[in-house]
N, C-alpha and C positions, 0 to 999 in steps of 0.2 A: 710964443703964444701957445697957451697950453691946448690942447685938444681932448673936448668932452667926451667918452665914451659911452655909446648906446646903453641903453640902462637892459639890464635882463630880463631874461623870460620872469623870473620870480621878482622882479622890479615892479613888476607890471602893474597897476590900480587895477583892483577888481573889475570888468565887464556888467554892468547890468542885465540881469537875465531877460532874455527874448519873450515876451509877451504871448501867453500858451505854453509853453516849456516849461516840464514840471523835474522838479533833480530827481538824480536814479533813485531807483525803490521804491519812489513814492507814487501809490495806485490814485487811479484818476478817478473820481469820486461821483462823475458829472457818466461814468459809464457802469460803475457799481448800481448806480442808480438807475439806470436806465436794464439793467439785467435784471435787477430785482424785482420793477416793476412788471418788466414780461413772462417772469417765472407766478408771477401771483395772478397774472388773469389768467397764464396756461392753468394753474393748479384751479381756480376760480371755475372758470371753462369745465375742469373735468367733475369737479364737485359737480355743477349744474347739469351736466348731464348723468351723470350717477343717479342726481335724484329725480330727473326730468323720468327713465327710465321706471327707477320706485313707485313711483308717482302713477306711471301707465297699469304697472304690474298691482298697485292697490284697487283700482278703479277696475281692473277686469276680474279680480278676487269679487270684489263687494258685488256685483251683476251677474255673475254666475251663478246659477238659479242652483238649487241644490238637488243632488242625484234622486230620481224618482225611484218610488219603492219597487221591489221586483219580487219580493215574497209576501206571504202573512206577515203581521206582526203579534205578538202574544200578546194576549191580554194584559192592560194595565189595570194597576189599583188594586189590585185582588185582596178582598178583605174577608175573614171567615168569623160569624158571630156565631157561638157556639150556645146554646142551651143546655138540659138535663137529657130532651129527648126527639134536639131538631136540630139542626145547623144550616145557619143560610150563608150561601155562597155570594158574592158580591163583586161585580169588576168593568171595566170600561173596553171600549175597545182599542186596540192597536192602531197604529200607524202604516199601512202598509195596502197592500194588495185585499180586494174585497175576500171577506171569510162567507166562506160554503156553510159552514154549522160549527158547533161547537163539540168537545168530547169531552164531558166528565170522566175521570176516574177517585176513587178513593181505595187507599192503601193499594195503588198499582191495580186495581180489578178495576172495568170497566162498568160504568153505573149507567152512564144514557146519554143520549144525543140533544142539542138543542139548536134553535132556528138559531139563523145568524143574528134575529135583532134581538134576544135574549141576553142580559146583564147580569141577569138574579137566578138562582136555583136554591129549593129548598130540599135538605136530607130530612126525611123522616123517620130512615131506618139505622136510628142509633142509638146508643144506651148513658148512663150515666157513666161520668168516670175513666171515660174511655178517650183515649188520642187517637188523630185519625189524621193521615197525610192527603190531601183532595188534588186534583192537579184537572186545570182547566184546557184545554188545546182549541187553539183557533186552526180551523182544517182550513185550505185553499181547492179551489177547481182542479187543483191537479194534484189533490192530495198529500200535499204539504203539511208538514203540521209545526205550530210554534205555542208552546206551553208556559204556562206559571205555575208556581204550584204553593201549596197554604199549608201550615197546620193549625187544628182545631183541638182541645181538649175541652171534652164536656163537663160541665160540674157536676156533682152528689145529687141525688134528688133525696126525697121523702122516703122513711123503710114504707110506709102506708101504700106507696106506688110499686113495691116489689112483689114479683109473682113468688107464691111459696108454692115449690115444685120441686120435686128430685128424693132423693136418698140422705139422711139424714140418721150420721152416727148421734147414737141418743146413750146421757149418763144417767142413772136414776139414784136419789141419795133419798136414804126415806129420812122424813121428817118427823114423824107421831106415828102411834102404829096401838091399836087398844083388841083386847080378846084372843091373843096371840101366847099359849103358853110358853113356848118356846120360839121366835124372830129368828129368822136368818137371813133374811134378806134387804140390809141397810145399804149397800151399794150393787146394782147392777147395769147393766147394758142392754141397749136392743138396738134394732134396726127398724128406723120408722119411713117411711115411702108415701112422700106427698102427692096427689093426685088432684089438679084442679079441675072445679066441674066447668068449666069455659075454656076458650080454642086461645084465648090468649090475656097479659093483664093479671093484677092482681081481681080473685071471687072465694067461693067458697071453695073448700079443697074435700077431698078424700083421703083421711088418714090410716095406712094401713101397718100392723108389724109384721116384719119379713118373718120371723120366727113363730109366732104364736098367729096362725089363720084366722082365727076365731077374735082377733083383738083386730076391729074393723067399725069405722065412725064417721060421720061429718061431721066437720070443723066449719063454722059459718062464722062467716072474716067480719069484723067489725075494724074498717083501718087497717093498725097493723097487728091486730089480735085476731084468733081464733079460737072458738069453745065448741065443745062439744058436748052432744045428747048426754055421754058419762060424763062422769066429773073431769074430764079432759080442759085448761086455757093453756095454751102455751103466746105467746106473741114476739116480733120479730124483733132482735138488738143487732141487727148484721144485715148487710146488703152490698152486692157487689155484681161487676159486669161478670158473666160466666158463659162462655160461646152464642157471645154478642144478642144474651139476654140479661136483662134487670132482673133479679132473683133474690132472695131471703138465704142470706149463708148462715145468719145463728138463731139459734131459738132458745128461749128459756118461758119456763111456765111451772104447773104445777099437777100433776093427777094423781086421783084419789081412787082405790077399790074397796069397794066390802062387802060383805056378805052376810045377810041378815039368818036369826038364830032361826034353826030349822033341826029338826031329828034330837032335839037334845043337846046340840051343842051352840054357844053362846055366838052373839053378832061380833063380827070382828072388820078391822079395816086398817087400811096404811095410805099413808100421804107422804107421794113423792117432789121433792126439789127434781126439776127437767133439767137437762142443756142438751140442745144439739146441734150436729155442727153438718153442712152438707158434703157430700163425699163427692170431689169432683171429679 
């Protein structure tokens, strides 16, 4: 009778695996899952408090009233309209601490004071032609000051509005000349010295020659002409600001001298082309 032998270890039918028992290596999926889920409401969690925080810090921004003022504030809007022979000042006031008065200056000098409710100021001490830097100051109680400041340049005016006054290098070209045996003098020079008969403005003037005493005249201004009792018109082609006066810098015209026939000798006379230029 033969005798079966035990079958082997590697004989063996497979075992069917244990119900929950997973083979080596292989990660359990039901705990993947469960880690991952608690990793995203920890991260979830810290998002919302991140922004719960934001959220506190926007809300105490927007309610925070805004720092009160503790000085003047300079003047806003400063606007300068300028003319031939006025310039108006123009501006609002600052933001800030109440203003004590105001301080004009022009070109850095000190021109006047104004009440604190004053916006407007008028220059009337200015000329044509001329740039000027203005600078406004809102002062405080305790002497603060906070400035703007403008430039203005005035335009040209009229020659008819220039005062003719000063020293006046003068060309003389004669133009005709009759009863003159022998002429020598077709070009010369003088020195003519305007003298108005008013404190200020274009009026009549006093014309005098520096060199010749006895050559002395009014000139009665018509605009921007002058004629005189002698056969003296000159009128003005020039005008310019001159130590922040409007004045006549050129002149052109015409004078005429003669001398009627006396003792035996014949009437004679000459006619000059004028220019002249003022010496400043």
């Amino acid at each position: 009778m033969d005798v079966v032998p035990p079958p082997s270890e590697h004989d063996a039918p497979p075992r069917a695996p244990t119900q929950g028992a997973r083979p080596p290596g292989e990660l359990d999926h039901r705990a993947v899952t469960i880690v991952t889920i608690v990793a995203c409401v920890a991260i979830i969690a810290v998002i919302g408090g991140a922004m719960a925080v934001a959220g506190r810090g926007g809300d105490a921004a927007s309610t925070t009233a805004a720092p009160s003022a503790t000085a003047v504030a300079a003047p806003q809007t400063m606007d300068a309209h300028p003319a031939a022979f006025v310039v108006v000042l123009t501006w609002a006031p600052g933001d800030g601490l109440p203003v004590s008065y105001y301080a004009v200056t022009r070109d850095g000098r000190p021109i006047t004071t104004l009440s604190s409710s004053k916006t407007t100021w008028i220059d009337r001490a200015v000329t044509p032609e001329t740039r000027y830097v203005y600078a406004v100051a809102a002062v405080g109680a305790d002497g603060t000051r906070a400035l703007t400041r403008v430039v203005a340049t005035t335009p040209t005016a009229p020659l008819s509005t220039a005062r003719f006054a000063g020293t006046f290098n003068v060309h003389l070209h004669a133009t005709s000349h009759f009863g003159f045996s022998d002429f020598h003098g077709e070009n010369q020079t003088a020195g003519w010295r305007s003298t108005p008969t008013c404190p200020r403005g274009p009026c009549d003037t006093k014309l005098t020659d520096l060199h010749r005493k006895v050559f002395t005249l009014t000139l009665t201004r018509s605009g921007a002409g002058y004629r005189g009792t002698v056969s003296v018109g000159v009128h003005a082609t020039d005008a310019g600001s001159v130590r922040d006066r409007w004045v006549v810098t050129k002149v052109q015209g015409t004078m005429t001298q003669s001398e009627s026939a006396q003792l035996g000798c014949i009437a004679s006379g000459v006619t000059y082309s004028v220019h002249g230029s003022l010496v400043r």
